[in-house]
C-alpha positions in Angstrom: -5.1 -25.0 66.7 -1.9 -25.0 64.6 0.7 -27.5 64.8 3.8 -26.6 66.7 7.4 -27.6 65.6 9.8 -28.8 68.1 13.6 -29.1 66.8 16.0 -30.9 69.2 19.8 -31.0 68.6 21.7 -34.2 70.4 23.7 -36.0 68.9 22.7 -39.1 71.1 20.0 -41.2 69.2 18.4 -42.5 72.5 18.2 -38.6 74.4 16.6 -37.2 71.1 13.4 -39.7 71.4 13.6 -39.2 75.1 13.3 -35.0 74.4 11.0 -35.3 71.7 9.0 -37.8 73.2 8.6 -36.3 77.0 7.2 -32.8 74.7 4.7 -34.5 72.6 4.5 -32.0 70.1 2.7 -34.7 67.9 4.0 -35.5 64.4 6.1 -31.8 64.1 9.2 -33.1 65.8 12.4 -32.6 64.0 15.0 -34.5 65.4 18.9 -33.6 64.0 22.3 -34.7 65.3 24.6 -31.9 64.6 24.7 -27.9 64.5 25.0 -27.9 60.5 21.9 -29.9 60.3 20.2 -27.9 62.9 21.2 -24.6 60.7 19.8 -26.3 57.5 16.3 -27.3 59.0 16.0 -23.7 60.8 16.6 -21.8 57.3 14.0 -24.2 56.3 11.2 -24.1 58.2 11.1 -22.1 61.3 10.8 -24.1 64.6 8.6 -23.3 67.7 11.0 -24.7 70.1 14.8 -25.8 70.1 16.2 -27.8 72.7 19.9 -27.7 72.1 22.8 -29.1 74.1 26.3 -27.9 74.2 28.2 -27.7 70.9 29.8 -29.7 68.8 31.5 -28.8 65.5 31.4 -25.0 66.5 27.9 -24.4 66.9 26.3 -24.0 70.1 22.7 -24.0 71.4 23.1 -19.4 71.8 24.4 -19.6 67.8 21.1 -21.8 66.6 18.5 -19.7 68.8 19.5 -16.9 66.6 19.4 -18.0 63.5 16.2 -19.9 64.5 15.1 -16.2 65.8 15.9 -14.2 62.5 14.6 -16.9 60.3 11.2 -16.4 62.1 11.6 -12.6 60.6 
């Protein structure tokens, strides 16, 4: 079974090991602060999963899904 990639966008330190820890996707959790971020590890490497909250410095969670979507293309 293949590893799956979980990529959670908070900018709160203490709610992104919460998320990333409650998911247990083992050692593929990608944990980023900001939108930009997020954008740069989605054209990356694609990510099974994005929890996203609201946005901050004009990205929202609806903007990163589909860039996470069309990098999976």
């Amino acid at each position: 079974m293949s590893s799956q990639r979980l990529l959670v966008v908070e900018s709160d330190p203490a709610l992104q090991e919460l998320l990333a820890g409650a998911l247990k996707p083992g050692d593929c959790s990608i944990q980023v602060s900001d939108g930009k971020d997020a954008m740069k590890s989605l054209r990356q490497t694609p990510c099974d999963v994005l929890i996203a909250g609201p946005g901050h410095n004009g990205f929202d969670a609806l903007k990163l899904l589909q860039i996470g979507r069309a990098s999976c293309r």
